[in-house]
C-alpha positions in Angstrom: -37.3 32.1 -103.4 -41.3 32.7 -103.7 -43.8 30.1 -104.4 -46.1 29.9 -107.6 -48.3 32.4 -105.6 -45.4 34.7 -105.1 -45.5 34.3 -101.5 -41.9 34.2 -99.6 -40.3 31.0 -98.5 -41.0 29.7 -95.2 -38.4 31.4 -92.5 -35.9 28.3 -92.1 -34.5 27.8 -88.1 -32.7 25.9 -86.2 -34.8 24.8 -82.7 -32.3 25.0 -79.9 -34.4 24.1 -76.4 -34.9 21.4 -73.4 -37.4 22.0 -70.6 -40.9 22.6 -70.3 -40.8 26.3 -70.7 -39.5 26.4 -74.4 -41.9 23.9 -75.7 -44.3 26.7 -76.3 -42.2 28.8 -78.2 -41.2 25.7 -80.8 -45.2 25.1 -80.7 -45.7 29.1 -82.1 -43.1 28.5 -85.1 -44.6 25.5 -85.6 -48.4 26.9 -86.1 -47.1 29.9 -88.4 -45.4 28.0 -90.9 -41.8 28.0 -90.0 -39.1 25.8 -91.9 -37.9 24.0 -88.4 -34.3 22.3 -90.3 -34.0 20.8 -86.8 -34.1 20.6 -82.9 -31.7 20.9 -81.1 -31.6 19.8 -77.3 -30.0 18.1 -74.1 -29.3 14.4 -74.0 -31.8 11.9 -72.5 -31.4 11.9 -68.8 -32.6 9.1 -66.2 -36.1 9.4 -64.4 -38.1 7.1 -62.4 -37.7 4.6 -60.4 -35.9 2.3 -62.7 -33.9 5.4 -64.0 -34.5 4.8 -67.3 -33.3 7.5 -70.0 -36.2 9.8 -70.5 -36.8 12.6 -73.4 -37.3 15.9 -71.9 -40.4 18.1 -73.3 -38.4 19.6 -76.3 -37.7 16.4 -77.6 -41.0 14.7 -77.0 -42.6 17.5 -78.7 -40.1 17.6 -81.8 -40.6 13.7 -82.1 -44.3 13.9 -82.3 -44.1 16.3 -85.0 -41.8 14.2 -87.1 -39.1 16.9 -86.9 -35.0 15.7 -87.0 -33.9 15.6 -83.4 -29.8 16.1 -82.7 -28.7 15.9 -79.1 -24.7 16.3 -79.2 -23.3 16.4 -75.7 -21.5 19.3 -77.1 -21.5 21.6 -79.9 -17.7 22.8 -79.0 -16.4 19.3 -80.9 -16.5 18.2 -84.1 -19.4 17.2 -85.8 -21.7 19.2 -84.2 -20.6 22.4 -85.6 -20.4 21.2 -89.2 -24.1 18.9 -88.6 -25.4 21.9 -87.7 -24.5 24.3 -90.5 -25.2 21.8 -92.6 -28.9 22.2 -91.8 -28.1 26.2 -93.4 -30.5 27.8 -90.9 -31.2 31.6 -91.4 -31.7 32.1 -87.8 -31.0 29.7 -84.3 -33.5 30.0 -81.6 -32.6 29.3 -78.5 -35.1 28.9 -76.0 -33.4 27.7 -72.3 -31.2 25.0 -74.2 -28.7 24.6 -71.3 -25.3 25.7 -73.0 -23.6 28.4 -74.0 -23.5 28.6 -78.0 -19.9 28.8 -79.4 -18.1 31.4 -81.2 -18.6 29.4 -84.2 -21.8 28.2 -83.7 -22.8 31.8 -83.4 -21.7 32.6 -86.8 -23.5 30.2 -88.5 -27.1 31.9 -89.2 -27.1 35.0 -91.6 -29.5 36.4 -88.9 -27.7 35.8 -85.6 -28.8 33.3 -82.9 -32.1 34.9 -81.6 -32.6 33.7 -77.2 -35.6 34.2 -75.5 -34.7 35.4 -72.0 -37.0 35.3 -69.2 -36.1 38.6 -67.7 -36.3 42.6 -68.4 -32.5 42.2 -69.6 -30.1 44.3 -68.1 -31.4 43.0 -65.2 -31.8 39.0 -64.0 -29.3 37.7 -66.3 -27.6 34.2 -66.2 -29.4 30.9 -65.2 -32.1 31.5 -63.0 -33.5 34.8 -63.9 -37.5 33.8 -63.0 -36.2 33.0 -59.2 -33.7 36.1 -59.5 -37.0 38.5 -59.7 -38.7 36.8 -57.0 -36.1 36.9 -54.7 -35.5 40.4 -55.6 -39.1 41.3 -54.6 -38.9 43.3 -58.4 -42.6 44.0 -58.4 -42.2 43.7 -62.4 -40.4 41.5 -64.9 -40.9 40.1 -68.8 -39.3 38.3 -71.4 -36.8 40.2 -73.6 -36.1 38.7 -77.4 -31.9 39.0 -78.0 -29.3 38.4 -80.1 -26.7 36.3 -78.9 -22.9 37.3 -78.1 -20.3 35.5 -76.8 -21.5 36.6 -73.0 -24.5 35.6 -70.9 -27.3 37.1 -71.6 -25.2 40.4 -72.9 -26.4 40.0 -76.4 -28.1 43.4 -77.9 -32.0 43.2 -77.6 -34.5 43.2 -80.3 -37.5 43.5 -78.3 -39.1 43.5 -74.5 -42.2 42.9 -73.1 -42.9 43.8 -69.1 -45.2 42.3 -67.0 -46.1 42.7 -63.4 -45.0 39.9 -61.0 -47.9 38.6 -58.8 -47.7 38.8 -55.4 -48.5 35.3 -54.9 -46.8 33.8 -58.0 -44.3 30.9 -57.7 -41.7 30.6 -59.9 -43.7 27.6 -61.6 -46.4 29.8 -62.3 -44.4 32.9 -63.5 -42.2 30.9 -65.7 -45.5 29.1 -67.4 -46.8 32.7 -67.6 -43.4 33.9 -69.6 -42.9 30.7 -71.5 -46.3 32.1 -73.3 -44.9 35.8 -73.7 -42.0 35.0 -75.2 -43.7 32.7 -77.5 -46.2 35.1 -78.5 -43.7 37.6 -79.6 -41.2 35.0 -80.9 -42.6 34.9 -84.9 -43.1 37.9 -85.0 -39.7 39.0 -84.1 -38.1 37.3 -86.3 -40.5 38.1 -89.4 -39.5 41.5 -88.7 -35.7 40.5 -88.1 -35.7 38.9 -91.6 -37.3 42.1 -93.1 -34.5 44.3 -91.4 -37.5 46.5 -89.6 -35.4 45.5 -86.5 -32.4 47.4 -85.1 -30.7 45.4 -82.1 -30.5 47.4 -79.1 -27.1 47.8 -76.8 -27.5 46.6 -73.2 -27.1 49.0 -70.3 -24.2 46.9 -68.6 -24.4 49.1 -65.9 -27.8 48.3 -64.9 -27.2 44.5 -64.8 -27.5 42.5 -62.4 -27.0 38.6 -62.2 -28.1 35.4 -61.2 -26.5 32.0 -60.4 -27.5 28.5 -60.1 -29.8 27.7 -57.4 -28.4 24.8 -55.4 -30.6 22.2 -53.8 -29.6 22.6 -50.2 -30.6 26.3 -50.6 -34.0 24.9 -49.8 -34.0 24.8 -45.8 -35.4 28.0 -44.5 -32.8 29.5 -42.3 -34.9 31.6 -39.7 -32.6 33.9 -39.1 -33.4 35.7 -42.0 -36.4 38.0 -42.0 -39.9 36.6 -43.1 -40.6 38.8 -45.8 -37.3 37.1 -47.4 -38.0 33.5 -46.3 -41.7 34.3 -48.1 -39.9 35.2 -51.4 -38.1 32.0 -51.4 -40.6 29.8 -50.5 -42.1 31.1 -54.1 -39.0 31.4 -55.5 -38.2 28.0 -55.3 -41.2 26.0 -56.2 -41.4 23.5 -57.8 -37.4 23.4 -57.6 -36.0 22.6 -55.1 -38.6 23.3 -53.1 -38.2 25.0 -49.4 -38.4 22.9 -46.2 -37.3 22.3 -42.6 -37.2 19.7 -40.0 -39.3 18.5 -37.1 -38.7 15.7 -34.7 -36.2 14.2 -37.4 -38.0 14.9 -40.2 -38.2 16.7 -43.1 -41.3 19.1 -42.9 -41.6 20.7 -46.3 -42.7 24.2 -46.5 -45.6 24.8 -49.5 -47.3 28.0 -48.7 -46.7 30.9 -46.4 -47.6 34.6 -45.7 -45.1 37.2 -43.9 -46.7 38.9 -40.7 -45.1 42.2 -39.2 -44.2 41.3 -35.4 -42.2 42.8 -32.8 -41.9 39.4 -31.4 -38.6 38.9 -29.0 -39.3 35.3 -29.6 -35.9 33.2 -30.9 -35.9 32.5 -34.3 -37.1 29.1 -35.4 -39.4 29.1 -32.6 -43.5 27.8 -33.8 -46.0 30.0 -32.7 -49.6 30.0 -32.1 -51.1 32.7 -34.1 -54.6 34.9 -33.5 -56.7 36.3 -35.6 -53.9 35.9 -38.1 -54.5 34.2 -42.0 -52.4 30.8 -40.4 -53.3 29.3 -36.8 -49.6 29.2 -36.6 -46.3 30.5 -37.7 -42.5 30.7 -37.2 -40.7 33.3 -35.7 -37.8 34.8 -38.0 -35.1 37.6 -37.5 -38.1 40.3 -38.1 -41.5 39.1 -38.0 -43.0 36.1 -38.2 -44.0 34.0 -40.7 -47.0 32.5 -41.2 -47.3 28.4 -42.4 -50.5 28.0 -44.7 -49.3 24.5 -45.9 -47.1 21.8 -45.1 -46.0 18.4 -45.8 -44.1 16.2 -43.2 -42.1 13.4 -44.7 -44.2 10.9 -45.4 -47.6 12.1 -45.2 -49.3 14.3 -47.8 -49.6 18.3 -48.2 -52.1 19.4 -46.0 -53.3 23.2 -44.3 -51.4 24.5 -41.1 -54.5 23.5 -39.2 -54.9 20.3 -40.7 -51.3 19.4 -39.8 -51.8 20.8 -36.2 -54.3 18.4 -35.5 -51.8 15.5 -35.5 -49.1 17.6 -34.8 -48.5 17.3 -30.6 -46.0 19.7 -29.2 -45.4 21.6 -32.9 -46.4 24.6 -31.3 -43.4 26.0 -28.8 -40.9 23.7 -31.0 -38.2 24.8 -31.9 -37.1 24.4 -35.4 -33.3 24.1 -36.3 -31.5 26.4 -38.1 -29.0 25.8 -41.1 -24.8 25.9 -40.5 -24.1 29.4 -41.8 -21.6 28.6 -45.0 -18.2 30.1 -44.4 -17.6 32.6 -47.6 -14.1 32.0 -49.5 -12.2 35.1 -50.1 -9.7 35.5 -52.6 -7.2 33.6 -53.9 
């Protein structure tokens, strides 16, 4: 179907997204023209203080731009299947919607379900592929543009962008950074998809690696481990869920930190007073020492290590505690 000017029809798609970091991919359709039949995303969940059902970003964006909202708690069940091809989309996009897409769900768009994926698929697949690279130390990563398949993240790949990870980036900051990327190369993907100038690339499964849920009480800093690692995951897990540890019964949250080399013989978990050093102070770890730029004791506000240390009496020679090692379960 062309217009009186003989131009093509507007690309019609189904919006499938929820948090922050797909809004600016639904933003990009929206500003080149695409036919957005609907938006798809997550149901409403409590914030606040009163806990009162919020919209997440998707759906704060897709009601300011008067688009049709549908938030099934599961597209497995009738009616969401038939709702949804009802809306005849050429193409879903899926942009961190939460779920797995169903078998038929999969095979309602002529063009496939297109995902964009946070990560230089093989590698970083599943749910938390931005703090996956971080935690790797991968001194690279990108967003790659897929077709979905009935695994995660094992879908053939229409296209890949690399980047290289900052040595100082948090996940916040890396996954507003790919949110953009992706988003960028999201219409044009799919201009080229609906042309058939694309040909969907077969995943290396033996170069994969992958990811699982981060869990909130993966946030105290176990000093055992070596300061170079507890550094990754202090970025690795800002904003969520955040790293911390305790002091005099308190929670002492962890913001920014540098790993120093030392051939300290000092236990772990014991503060240290630190020389010449970018901290006055720092924590001694199973191999070096790392160093506490900023901190935030229950309570109180973020503040620098030497801020803190000025109201801080007898943090220095403390010993912080360490986390109960979690027994591993073997087979069943």
């Amino acid at each position: 179907m062309t217009s009186d000017r003989g131009r093509t029809a507007p690309m019609r798609v189904v919006f499938m997204g929820t948090p922050e970091f797909a809004v600016p991919s639904l933003e990009k359709l929206l500003e080149a023209g695409f036919d957005i039949a609907g938006v798809y995303t997550q149901p409403d969940k409590p914030a606040g203080r009163g806990r009162q059902l919020t919209p997440l970003p998707v759906k704060a964006l897709a009601v300011a731009r008067g688009l049709p909202v549908f938030q099934p708690p599961t597209l497995r069940k009738p009616p969401a299947p038939e709702e949804l091809a009802a809306l005849r989309p050429e193409a879903i996009v899926v942009v961190a919607y939460g779920k797995l897409l169903p078998p038929d769900v999969l095979r309602i768009p002529p063009l496939g379900c297109v995902n964009v994926h946070p990560s230089l698929l093989p590698r970083q697949r599943g749910p938390s592929p931005i703090a996956g690279a971080i935690l790797a130390g991968d001194a690279e990563t990108g967003v790659t543009i897929m077709l979905l398949d009935e695994g995660m993240d094992t879908g053939p790949m229409l296209a890949q962008v690399r980047t290289p990870l900052g040595p100082e980036e948090t996940a916040g900051q890396l996954g507003e950074r790919l949110a953009r990327l992706g988003a960028d190369m999201l219409p044009g993907v799919l201009a080229q998809l609906k042309q058939g100038w694309l040909t969907p690339q077969p995943q290396d499964n033996a170069l994969a690696t992958v990811t699982r849920l981060v869990e909130k009480e993966e946030g105290e800093l176990d000093w055992r481990l070596s300061a170079e690692e507890l550094a990754r995951r202090v970025r690795a897990y800002d904003p969520w869920p955040g790293t911390f540890t305790r002091w005099q019964g308190k929670a002492l949250k962890v913001l920014q930190v540098v790993a120093l080399p030392s051939e300290n013989v000092t236990p772990p978990g014991t503060v240290v007073a630190l020389e010449g050093a970018a901290t006055p102070v720092g924590v001694a770890t199973g191999r070096g020492v790392l160093g506490l730029r900023r901190v935030q004791l229950e309570g109180r506000k973020a503040v620098t290590a030497q801020e803190f240390l000025q109201g801080a009496r007898g943090f220095v020679g403390a010993v912080l505690p360490l986390p109960e090692l979690k027994e591993s379960g073997g087979a069943g």
